[in-house]
C-alpha positions as CSV (number, residue, x, y, z in Angstrom):
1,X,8.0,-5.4,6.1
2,X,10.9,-3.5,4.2
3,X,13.3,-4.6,6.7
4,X,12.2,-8.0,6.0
5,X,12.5,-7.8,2.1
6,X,15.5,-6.4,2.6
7,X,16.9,-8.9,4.4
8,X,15.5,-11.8,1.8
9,X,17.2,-10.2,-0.9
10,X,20.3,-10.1,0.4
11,X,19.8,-13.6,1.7
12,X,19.1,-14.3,-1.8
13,X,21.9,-12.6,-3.3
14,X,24.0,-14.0,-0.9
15,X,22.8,-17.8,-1.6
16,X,23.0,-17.0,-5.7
17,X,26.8,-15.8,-4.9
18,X,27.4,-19.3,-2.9
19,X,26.0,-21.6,-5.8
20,X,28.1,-19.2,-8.0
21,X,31.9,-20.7,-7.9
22,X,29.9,-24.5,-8.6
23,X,28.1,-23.6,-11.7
24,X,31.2,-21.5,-13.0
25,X,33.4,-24.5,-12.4
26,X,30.7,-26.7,-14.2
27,X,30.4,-24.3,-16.9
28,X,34.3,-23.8,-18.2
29,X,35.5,-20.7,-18.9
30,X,34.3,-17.6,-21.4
31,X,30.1,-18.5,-20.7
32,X,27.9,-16.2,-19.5
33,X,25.6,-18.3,-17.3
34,X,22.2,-17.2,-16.1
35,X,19.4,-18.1,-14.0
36,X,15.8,-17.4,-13.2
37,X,13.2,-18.4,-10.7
38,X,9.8,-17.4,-10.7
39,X,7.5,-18.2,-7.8
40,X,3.9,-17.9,-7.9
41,X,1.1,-18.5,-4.8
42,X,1.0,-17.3,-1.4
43,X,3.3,-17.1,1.6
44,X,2.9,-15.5,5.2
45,X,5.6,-13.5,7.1
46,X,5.2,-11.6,10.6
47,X,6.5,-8.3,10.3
48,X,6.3,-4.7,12.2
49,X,3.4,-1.8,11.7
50,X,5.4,0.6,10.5
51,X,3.0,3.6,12.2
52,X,2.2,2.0,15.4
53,X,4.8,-0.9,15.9
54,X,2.8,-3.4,16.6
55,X,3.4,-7.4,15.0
56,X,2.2,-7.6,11.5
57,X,0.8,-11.1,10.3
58,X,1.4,-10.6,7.0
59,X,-0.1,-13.3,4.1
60,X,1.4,-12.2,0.3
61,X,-0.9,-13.0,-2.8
62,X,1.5,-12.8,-5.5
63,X,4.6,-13.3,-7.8
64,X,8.4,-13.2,-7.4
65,X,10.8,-13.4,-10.2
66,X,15.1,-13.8,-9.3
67,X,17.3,-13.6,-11.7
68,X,20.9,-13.9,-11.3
69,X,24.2,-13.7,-14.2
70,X,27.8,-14.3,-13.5
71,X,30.6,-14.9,-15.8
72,X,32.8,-18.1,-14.6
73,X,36.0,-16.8,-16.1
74,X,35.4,-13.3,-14.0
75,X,34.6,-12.3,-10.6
76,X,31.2,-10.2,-11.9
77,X,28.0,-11.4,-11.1
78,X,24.3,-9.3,-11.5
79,X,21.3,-10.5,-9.2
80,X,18.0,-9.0,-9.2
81,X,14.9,-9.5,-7.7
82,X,11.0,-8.4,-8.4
83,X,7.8,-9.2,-6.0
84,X,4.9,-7.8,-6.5
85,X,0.8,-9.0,-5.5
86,X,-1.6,-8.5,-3.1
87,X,-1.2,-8.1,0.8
88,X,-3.3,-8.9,3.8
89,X,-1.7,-8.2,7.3
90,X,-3.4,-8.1,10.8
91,X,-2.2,-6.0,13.3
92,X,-2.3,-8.1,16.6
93,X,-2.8,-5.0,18.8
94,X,-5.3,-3.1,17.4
95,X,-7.5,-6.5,15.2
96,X,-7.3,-4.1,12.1
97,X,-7.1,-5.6,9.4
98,X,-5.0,-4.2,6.0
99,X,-5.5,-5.2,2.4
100,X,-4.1,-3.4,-0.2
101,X,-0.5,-4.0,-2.7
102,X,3.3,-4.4,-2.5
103,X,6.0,-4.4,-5.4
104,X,9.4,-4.7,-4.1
105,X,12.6,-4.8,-5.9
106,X,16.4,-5.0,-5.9
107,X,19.9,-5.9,-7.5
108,X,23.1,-6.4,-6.3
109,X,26.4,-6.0,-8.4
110,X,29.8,-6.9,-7.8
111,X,33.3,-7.1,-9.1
112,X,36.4,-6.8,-8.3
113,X,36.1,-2.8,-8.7
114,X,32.8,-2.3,-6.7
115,X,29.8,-4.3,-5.3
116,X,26.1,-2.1,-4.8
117,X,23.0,-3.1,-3.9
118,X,19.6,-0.9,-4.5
119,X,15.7,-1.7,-2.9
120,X,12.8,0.1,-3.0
121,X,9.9,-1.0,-1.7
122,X,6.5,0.0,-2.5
123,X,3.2,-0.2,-0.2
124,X,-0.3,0.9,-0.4
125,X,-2.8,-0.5,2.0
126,X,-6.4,0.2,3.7
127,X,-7.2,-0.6,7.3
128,X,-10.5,-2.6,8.1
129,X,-11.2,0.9,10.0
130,X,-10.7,2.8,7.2
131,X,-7.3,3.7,7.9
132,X,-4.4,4.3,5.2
133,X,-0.8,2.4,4.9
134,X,1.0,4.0,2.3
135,X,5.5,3.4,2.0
136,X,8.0,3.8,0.0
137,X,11.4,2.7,1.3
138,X,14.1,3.7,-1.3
139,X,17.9,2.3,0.1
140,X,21.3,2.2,-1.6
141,X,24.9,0.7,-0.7
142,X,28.1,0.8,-2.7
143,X,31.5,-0.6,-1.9
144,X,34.9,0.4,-3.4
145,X,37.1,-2.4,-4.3
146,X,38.9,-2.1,-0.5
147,X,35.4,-3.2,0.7
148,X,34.8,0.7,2.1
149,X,31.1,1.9,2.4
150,X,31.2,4.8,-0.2
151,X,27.4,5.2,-0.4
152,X,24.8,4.3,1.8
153,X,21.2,5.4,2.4
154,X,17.8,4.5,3.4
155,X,15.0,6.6,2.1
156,X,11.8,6.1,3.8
157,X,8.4,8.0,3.0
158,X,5.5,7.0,5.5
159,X,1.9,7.9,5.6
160,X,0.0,6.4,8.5
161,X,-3.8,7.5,9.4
């Protein structure tokens, strides 16, 4: 599931950066332009046990809020992203069944000095058999302004059983 998230919010960075240079030239210079989406409902994703690696059908009960600012007349822009709700996911080898929570979060921030990007990811489920899904995925990237990995890492703590 982290890897997943993950990879939606850089895809939605990524897309928010594209529509960037548009709005900026629709905007003029020396505005600060922002925007904010908020979703609401439910949505289903396949995604990997974590503990056993088996395929996850994963349905989300929840909310997601992205928010992104850039500043036309500079090369800065600020994304972020929160989803939070409730979680139901089957595990197709084993039939067990999962309910519990998940928040996730991240930014991204870039100029023409640096560009980062943060997640953490936070999971607490129960198995149909009484079993326990509990992660927290903490990961981190920064570039220097020659585009050169200066920080990087991936945080994961796991408790399956």
């Amino acid at each position: 599931m982290r890897k997943v998230l993950m990879v939606v919010g850089v895809v939605a960075g990524g897309a928010l950066l594209a529509l960037a240079p548009a709005s900026a030239s629709a905007a003029g210079s020396g505005h600060t332009v922002t925007s904010t989406q908020n979703t609401h409902g439910q949505w289903t994703e396949q995604d990997v046990n974590p503990c056993n690696g088996d395929v996850l059908d994963v349905m989300f009960d929840g909310n997601m809020v992205q928010h992104v600012t850039f500043f036309p007349a500079s090369d800065e822009v600020w994304a972020t992203f929160t989803e939070t709700g409730k979680v139901q996911a089957t595990d197709e080898g084993t039939g067990v069944v999962y309910t519990g929570r998940a928040t996730a979060w991240g930014n991204f921030v870039m100029n023409r000095q640096n560009a980062n990007q943060t997640f953490t990811l936070n999971v607490m489920a129960t198995g149909s058999d009484g079993s326990l899904l509990i992660a927290h995925d903490n990961g981190h990237f920064a570039l220097n302004a020659n585009g050169v990995v200066t920080v990087t890492f991936d945080k994961l703590n796991l408790t399956c059983g």
